[in-house]
N, C-alpha and C positions, 0 to 999 in steps of 0.2 A: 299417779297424779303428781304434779310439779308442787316440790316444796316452797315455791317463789314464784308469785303471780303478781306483776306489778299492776293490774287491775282488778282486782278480788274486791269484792263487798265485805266493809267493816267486820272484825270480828277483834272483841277486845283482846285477844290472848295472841294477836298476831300485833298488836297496833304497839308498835316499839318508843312512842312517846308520854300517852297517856293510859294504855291499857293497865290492867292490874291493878287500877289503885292510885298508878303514879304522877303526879301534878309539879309539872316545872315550875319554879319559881317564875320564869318570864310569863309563862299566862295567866298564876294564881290567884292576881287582884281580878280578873274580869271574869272568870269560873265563878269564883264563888260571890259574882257579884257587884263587886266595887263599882262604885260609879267613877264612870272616866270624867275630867276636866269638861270637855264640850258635849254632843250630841250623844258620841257615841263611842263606842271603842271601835278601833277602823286597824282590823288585823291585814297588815301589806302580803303578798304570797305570791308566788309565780306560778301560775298552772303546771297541771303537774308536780306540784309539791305539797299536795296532803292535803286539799282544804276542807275537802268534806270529810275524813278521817279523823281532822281537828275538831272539827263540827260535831261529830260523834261521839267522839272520844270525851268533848265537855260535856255534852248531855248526860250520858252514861256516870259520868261523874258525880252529878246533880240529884238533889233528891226529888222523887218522882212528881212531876206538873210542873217542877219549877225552872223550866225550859221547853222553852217554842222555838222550832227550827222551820224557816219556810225559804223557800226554794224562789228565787220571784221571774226566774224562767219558766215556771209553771203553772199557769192560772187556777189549776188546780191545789195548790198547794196554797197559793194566797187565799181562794176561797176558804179553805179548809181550817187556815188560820184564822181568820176572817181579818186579815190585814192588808186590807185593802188599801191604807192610809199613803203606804208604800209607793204603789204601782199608779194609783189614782186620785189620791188626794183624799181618800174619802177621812171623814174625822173619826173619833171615840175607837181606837184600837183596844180589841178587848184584855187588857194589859193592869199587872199591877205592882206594886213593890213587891223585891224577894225575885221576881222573873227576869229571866235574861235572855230574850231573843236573839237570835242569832239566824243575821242574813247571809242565805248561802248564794250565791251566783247572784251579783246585782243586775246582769246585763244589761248597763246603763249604756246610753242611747249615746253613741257618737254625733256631732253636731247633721242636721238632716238625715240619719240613719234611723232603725226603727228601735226598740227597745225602749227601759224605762226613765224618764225624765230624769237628770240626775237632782233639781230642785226642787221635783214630786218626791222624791227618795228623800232627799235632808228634810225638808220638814215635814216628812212622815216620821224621821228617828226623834224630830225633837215632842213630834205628838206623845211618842212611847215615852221619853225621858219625863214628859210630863204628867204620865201615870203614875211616875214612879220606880217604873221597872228601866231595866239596863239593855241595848241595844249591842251588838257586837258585829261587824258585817265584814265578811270575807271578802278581800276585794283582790283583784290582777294589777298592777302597778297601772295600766291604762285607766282601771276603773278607780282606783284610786283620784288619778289624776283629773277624770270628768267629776268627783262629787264633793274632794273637800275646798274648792273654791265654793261651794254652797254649803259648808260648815261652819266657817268663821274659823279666827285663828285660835280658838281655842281648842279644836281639833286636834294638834299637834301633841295636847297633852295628853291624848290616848290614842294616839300611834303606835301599832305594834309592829315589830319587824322580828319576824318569829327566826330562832338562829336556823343554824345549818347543823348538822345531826352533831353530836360529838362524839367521843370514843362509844361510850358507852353505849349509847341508843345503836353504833353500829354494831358493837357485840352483840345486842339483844338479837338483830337481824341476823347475823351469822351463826348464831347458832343451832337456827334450824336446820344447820348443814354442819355438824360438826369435824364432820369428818375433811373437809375442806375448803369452807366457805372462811373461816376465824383466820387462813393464813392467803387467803385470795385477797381480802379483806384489807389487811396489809401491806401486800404490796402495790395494790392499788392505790394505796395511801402513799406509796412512795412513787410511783408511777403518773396517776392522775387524780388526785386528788379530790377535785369537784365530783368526782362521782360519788362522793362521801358527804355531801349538802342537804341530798334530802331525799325522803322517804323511796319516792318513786324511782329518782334516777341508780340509787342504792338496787334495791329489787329488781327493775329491770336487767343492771349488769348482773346479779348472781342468777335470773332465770335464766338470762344466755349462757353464762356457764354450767348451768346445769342441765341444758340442753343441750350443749355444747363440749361436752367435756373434753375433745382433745383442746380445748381452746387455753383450758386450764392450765394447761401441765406446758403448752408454747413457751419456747425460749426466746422470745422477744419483746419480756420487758412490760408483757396483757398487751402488748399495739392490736393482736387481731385482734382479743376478745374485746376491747374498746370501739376498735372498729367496727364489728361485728353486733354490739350491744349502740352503737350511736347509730348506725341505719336500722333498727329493731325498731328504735323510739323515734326518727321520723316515719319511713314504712308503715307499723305497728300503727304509728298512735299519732301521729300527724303532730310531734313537736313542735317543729320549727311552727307551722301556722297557728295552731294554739298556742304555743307560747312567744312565737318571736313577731309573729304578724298582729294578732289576736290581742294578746296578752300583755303586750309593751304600748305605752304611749310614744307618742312619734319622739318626743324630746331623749326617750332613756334607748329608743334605736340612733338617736344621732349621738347620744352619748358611747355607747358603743363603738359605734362608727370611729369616733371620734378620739377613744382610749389607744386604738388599733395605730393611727397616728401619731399619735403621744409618744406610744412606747417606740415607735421606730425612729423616734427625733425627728418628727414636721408636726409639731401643734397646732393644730386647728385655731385661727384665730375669725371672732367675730366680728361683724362692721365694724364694730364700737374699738376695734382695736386690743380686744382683751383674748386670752385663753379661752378655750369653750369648754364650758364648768362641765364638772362629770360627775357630780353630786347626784345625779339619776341613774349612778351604776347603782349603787346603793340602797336596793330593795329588800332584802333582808340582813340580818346581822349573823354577826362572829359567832362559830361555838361560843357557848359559855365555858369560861374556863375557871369559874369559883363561884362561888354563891350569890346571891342575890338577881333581881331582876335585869334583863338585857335593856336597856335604855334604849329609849326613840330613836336618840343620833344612829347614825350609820358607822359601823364600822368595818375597817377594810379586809374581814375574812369574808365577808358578804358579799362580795361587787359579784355583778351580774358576768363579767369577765370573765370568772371561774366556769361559768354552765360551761361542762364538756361538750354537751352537744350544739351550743349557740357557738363555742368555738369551732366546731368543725366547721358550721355555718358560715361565720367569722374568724379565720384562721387569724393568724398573725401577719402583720402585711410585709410579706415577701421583699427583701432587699438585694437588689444585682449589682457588682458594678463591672463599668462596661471601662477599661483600659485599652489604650494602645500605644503604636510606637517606644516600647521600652526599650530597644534598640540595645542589649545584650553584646557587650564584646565593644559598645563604643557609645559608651557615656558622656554625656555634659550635663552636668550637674550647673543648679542656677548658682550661680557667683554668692556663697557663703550660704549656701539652703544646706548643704551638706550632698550624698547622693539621693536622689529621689527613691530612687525603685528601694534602697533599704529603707528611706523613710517611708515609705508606702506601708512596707510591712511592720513598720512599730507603729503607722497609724492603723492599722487591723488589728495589730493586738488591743490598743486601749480599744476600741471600739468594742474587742470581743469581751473585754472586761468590765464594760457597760451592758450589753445583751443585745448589740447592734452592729455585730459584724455582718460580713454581705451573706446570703445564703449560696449566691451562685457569682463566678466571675466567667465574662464574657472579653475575648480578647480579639479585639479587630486589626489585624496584622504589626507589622514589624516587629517581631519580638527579638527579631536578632540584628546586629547590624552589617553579616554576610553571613552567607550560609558554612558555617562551618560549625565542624561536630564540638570543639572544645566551647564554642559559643552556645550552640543547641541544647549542650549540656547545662553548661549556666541558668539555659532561662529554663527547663526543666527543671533544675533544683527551686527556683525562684520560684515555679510555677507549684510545687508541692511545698514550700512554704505556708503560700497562702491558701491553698486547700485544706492544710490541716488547721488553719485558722478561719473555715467557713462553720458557720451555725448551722444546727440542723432545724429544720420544719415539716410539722406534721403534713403539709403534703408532698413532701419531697422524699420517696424510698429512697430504702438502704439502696440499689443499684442505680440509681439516677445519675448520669454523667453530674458533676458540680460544676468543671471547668469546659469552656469553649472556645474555639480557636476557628479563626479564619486566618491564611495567609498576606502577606502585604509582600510588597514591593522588596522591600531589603532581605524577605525568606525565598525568595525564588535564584536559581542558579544561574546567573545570566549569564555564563561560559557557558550553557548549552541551551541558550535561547536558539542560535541558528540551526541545534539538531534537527533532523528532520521529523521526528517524535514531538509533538507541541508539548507534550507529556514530560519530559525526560528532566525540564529544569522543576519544576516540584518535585521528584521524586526523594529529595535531601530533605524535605520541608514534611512530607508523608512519614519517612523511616524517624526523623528526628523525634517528630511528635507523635508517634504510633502508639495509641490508648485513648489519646485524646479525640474530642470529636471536634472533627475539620471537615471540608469540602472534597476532599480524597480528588483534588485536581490531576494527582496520578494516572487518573484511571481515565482511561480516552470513551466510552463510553459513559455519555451523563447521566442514562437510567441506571446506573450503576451507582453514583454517589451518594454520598450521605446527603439530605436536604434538611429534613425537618428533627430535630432532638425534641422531643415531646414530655411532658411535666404531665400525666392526666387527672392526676388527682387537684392540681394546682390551674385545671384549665388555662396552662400555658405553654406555647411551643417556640422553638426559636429554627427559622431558617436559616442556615447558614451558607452564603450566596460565597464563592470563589470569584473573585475579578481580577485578579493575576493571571490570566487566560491572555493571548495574543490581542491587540487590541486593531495591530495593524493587518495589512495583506502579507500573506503567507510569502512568496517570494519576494517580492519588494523589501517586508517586513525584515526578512533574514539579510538580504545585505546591508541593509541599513547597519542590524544589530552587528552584522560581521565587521564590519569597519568602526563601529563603534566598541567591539571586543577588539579587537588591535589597538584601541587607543587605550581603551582600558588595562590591556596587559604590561603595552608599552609605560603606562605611568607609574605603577607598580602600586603596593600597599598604604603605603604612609604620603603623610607629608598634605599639602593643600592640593597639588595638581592631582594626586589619588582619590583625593576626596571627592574633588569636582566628577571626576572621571566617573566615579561610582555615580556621583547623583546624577551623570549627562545620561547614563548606561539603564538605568533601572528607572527613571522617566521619562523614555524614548516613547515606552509600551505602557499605553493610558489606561491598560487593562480592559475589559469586557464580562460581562455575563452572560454564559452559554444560554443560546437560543432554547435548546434540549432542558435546562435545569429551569428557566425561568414557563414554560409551557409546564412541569412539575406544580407548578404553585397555585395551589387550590384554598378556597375557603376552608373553615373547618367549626361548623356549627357549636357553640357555648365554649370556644377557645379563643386567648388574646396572642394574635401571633406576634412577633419581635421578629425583623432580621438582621440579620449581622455580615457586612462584608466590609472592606481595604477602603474602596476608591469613594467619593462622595456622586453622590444622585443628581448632586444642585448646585452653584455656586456659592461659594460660602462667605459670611461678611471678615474677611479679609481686609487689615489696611494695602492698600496697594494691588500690585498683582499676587494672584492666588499662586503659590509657589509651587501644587502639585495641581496635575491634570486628574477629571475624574474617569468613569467609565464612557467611552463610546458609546455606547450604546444606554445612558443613563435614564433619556424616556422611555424607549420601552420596557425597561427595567420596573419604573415606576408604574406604567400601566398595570403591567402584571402582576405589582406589590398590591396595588388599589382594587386590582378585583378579585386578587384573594385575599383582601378585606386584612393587609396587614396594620398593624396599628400603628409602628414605631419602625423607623430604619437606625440604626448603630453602624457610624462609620470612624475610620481613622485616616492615615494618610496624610491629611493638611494642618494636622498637630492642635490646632484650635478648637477649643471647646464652646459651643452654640447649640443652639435649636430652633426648629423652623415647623411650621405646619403645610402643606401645600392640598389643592384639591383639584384633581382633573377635574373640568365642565364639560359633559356630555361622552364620560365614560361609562355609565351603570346608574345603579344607584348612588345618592350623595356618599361621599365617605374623603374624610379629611385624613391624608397621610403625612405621620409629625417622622423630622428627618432629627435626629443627633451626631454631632462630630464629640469626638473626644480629646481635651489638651494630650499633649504628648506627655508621659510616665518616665519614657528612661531621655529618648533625644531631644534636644535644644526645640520649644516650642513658639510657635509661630507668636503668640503674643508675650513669647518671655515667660510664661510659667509653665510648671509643671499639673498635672490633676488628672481628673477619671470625671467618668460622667456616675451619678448613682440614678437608678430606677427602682422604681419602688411600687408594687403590684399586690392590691389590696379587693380579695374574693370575698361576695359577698353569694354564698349559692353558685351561680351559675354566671353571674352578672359580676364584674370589674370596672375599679377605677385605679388611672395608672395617675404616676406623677416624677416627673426628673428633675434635676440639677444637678449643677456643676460644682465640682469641690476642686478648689483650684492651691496651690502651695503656696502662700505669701506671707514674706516673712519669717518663713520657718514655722510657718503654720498651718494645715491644712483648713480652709473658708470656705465654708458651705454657699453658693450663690442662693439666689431667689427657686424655690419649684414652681414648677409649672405641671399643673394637674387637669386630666381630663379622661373623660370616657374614651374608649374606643370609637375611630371614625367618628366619633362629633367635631362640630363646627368650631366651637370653644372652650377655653379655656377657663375653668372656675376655682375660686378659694376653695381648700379644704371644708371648711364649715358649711358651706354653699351646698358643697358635693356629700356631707356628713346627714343633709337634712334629708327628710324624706318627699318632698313636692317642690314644687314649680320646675322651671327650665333647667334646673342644675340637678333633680333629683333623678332619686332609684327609675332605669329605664329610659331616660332621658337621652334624644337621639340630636 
C-alpha cells in the first residue's frame, strides 16, 4: 500500500497541520470559537489545498457536539443539519452559543448558473451569529468573491488566508518515508518550491516519487519527477478545472494573466490609464515565520503565481528577439551611439540581470557583410555571446536549438552565383553556420531542408523560409550576374565604387521561396507558427523608395503562410523596423497574417537607427496570445516602442488587460 495518497479520507495521525493535538496560532481564535468582526469567519483556500482536512481536523479538536459540519452541496447533509437557513432561507437554525459551524463547499451560485444564492447564504450566517454560535465557511477564492459583497465590510475582519506549509508541517509529511522523502523534500525546496504550499500538492509529488522511484534519484534537478507529478494532478484529479477554471474568480485569472506581463516588462494597463492591480494573486498567505497569528493582509509568499501546476498551465511568457542585418566585418555604428551589435550585448546583460533576457534569438539574414571565413567567424563568436546570455523556460528542453538563422543577401557567395549549381553560392553560409538551424539552401533537393524548428512543449514552431534562392531566369539570370561579377571584381574591396558594386551585385537577385519548401507548409493543430526569412512579403512604410527588393514570388509566399494558419512573418533586409497585419479575402477560412521587419543591428539603418524587434508568446494550455515591438537605440539608449498584441489569426489588435480578461471580444478563445 502507498505511503502517500493525495486523496485519502481524514485520518488524524496523517493530517500534518492539525492532527495530534496540534492548533496553529493562525486558526486558533475561530476553533475555539472566537467570534469574528462580521457574519462569519470566511477561511479563503484554493481547491485542492485541505479544506475538508481543515474541517476535520477543527472538529476533531472540539469537544464533542460543539461542532456542525454541513456540506451544502449535499441536501442531505443540510437536511441532516437541519440548516436549511443556508440553502433556502428558512429561519431558526438549530444553533447556539459555544458552537461553531463550519461550511464546507458553499457552491454558490454564479450569476444565472445553478447552485446556492450567495444572499441566501449571508444571511443564513447572520441568522447563526444570531443564535450565538460562530459560523466558519470554507470558500474557493471564486466563492469567496460571489458572497462577501453580501457580508458587509466588516467581513474583512475575519478573513482567513490560511499559510502555505512551513518547514515543519513538511517534515511531518516526510517522514512517512524516511528513508528518502526528508532529503527529496529538500531539494524540491530548492528546485520548485510551490510544491511545498500545501497539503495536497506536497503528497501528490511524494506519491509520484514513490511510485516512481527512478524519478527520484534523476540527475536533473526533479524536472521529470515535477513533470511527471504536474500531469498526475491534472490527469489524476482534474487541477487545472477545479482549481483554475472552477476555483478562481474571473478577476484573480486576469490577474494572473496579467502578473505573467508584468514580470516580462509589458504591464497591463487599464482604460482608466492605471496598472492592473494584482492584489487577487493573493489568496493565501506566507509561511509563518514566528509566532503569532497570519493577518488578513496578503502576503507575497502566498501569490497564486507560485502554484506549480497553474504554472505549467501559465508558464512564464516566452521572450524572442528577432535581429537582423548585423553585417559582421562592416560596421556603421550611429554617429556617437558607440557600436551597436557590442551595445546589444550589454543591453542583454542588464536585461538578464533584471530576469528578462530573451529565451530565443531569431536572426533574419545578413549577419556578415561578405561571406568570408574571418567575418563568419566573428559573428559566430557574437552569436554564442548571446546564447550564453539567453534565459532558460520551463518549456524550453535542455536540447532545443535557442538560436535561428535564415541567410540574407550579404551571406550568399555572389562569385558563384553564375555557377551552374544554384546551390554552390550558399555553400559558405551552410559550413560557416553548421549547428545552427538554417534553411540548408545547400541542399538542391527542398524535401530535404530544414523547414519547421519545433518548441512542443511551448506550442511553438518557427518556419524558416530561405529566399536567397535565384529570383531571376536561370540563363538570363547568370549573365546578368556574370557581367555584374566583372564589375564587381573590376572595383575591388574598399572604397565607395566597391561598395556600390557590392550593393548593385547582391540586389540584382530579389530572391524567391522555393515552390517545393512553400507546398511543405502545413497547419499544425494547438501550435503558434512564427516564420522567419531575408526578403519582405510586402511593401514597407519606407520614406521614399524602398532601397531593397522583396521576394518574387511574395503572394504566393503569403498564401501558403495563410493557410498554414501562420501567425507572424519576421523579416529583414530593408533595415526598418514596422508591422503590419494583412488578410487574403477569399482564401480559406478568415485568418489575419501580421508581417514584422526588423531595424538593422550591426548596418546603417534605413530610418537612422539601430534595434531588433521583441516578440513575446504567452501559453495559456493550449490557447496563445502574442505581442511585439520595436526597441530601437536612441540616444544611447535602447526605447522600447508601443506593443502590439493579439491572438493568432484574429482580426485585431487589443490592450493587454483587454486580452488579460476572461469575456467579450478580446477574451480566452476569441477569433
Amino acid at each position: 500500500m502507498s505511503v502517500f495518497r493525495p486523496s485519502q479520507s481524514y485520518r488524524a495521525d496523517l493530517d500534518v497541520r492539525l492532527g495530534n493535538g496540534r492548533m496553529p496560532s493562525w486558526i486558533r481564535p475561530t476553533a475555539e470559537g472566537a467570534a469574528p468582526d462580521g457574519a462569519a469567519w470566511l477561511a479563503v483556500m484554493p481547491r485542492r489545498a485541505g479544506k475538508t482536512w481543515l474541517a476535520q481536523g477543527i472538529a476533531a479538536a472540539r469537544p464533542d457536539g460543539g461542532t456542525v459540519r454541513v456540506d451544502l452541496r449535499s441536501p442531505a447533509s443540510v437536511r441532516r443539519t437541519r440548516l436549511g437557513c443556508l440553502t433556502e432561507g428558512r429561519p431558526a437554525p438549530p444553533t447556539g452559543p459555544g458552537q461553531l459551524v463550519i461550511v464546507d463547499e458553499p457552491a454558490l451560485a454564479r450569476p444565472g448558473g445553478p447552485g446556492v444564492d450567495p444572499a441566501v447564504l449571508a444571511a443564513g450566517l447572520h441568522r447563526i451569529r444570531g443564535t450565538g454560535a460562530t459560523a466558519l465557511v470554507l470558500a474557493t477564492p471564486a466563492e469567496s468573491a460571489l458572497l462577501t459583497p453580501h457580508l458587509g465590510p466588516d467581513i474583512l475582519g475575519g478573513l482567513l488566508r490560511p499559510p502555505v506549509l512551513d518547514a515543519e508541517e513538511c517534515a511531518r509529511m516526510a517522514a512517512r518515508a524516511p528513508q528518502w522523502a526528508p532529503a527529496l523534500v529538500e531539494r524540491v525546496r530548492a528546485a520548485d518550491p510551490g510544491w511545498l504550499h500545501t497539503t495536497f500538492l506536497l503528497e501528490l509529488l511524494l506519491h509520484t516519487a514513490e511510485v516512481h522511484p527512478a524519478l527520484r534519484a534523476a540527475g536533473d534537478g526533479c524536472r521529470a519527477l515535477l513533470r511527471a507529478a504536474a500531469e498526475e494532478a491534472d490527469a489524476g484529479h482534474e487541477y487545472i478545472r477545479q482549481w483554475f477554471v472552477n476555483g478562481l474568480a474571473g478577476r484573480h485569472r486576469a490577474a494572473l494573466r496579467a502578473s505573467r506581463w508584468r514580470a516580462a516588462g509589458l504591464p497591463p494597463v487599464t482604460a482608466a490609464g492605471r496598472p492592473a492591480p494584482d492584489a487577487a494573486l493573493y489568496v493565501y498567505a506566507a509561511a509563518q515565520d514566528g509566532p503569532g497569528p497570519v493577518p488578513g493582509a496578503p502576503r507575497p509568499g502566498g501569490s497564486l503565481a507560485g502554484d506549480p501546476v497553474l504554472g505549467r498551465h501559465l508558464p512564464e511568457v516566452l521572450r524572442v528577439h528577432h535581429v537582423s542585418d548585423l553585417r559582421h566585418g562592416g560596421r556603421s555604428p550611429v554617429p556617437g551611439a558607440g557600436d551597436a551589435l557590442d551595445g546589444y550585448l550589454g543591453h542583454v546583460r542588464r536585461l538578464a540581470a533584471r530576469g528578462r533576457a530573451p529565451h530565443l534569438l531569431v536572426v533574419t539574414g545578413g549577419l556578415v557583410e561578405r561571406p568570408l571565413d574571418a567575418y563568419g567567424e566573428r559573428a559566430r563568436a557574437w552569436l554564442a555571446e548571446v546564447a550564453a546570455l539567453l534565459a532558460p523556460h520551463r518549456d524550453l528542453r535542455d536540447d532545443d536549438p535557442r538560436v535561428l538563422l535564415v541567410g540574407g543577401s550579404h551571406d550568399v557567395s555572389w562569385d558563384l552565383a553564375p555557377d551552374a549549381s544554384p546551390q554552390a553560392r550558399h555553400r559558405w553560409f551552410a559550413a560557416a553556420f553548421d549547428g545552427l538551424p538554417h534553411p540548408d539552401l545547400h541542399l538542391a533537393d527542398p524535401a530535404r531542408r530544414r523547414l519547421y524548428v519545433t518548441y512542443p512543449d511551448a506550442g511553438l514552431r518557427f518556419a524558416l523560409l530561405g529566399s536567397t534562392e535565384s529570383g531571376a531566369a536561370p540563363a538570363a539570370g547568370r549573365e546578368r550576374l556574370r557581367a555584374r561579377q566583372e564589375r564587381y571584381e573590376a572595383a575591388g574591396t574598399g572604397g565607395a565604387a566597391g561598395a556600390a558594386a557590392v550593393g548593385d551585385f547582391e540586389r540584382h537577385d530579389p530572391g524567391v521561396v522555393a515552390r517545393g519548401v512553400l507546398d511543405r507548409l502545413a497547419p499544425e493543430p494547438g501550435a503558434v507558427t512564427v516564420a522567419a526569412l531575408h526578403h519582405p512579403l510586402s511593401p514597407v512604410p519606407a520614406a521614399g523608395a524602398a532601397p531593397c527588393s522583396g521576394a518574387v514570388n511574395a503572394g504566393e509566399a503569403k498564401r501558403a503562410l495563410a493557410a498554414a494558419r501562420t501567425s507572424l512573418v519576421l523579416h529583414g533586409r530593408t533595415r526598418l523596423g514596422f508591422a503590419a497585419a494583412e488578410r487574403l479575402l477569399g482564401a480559406g477560412p478568415p485568418w489575419t497574417l501580421r508581417i514584422a521587419g526588423a531595424p538593422a543591428l550591426g548596418g546603417r539603418g534605413t530610418d537612422g537607427c539601430h534595434g531588433y524587434n521583441e516578440l513575446f508568446v504567452a501559453r495559456e494550455g493550449g490557447d496563445h496570445v502574442l505581442a511585439l515591438r520595436t526597441v530601437r537605440l536612441e540616444g544611447g539608449r535602447w526605447t522600447p516602442g508601443p506593443a502590439h498584441a493579439f491572438r493568432p489569426g484574429a482580426a485585431e489588435e487589443h490592450d493587454l488587460a483587454a486580452l488579460c480578461a476572461d469575456t467579450g471580444a478580446a477574451g480566452p478563445h476569441a477569433r
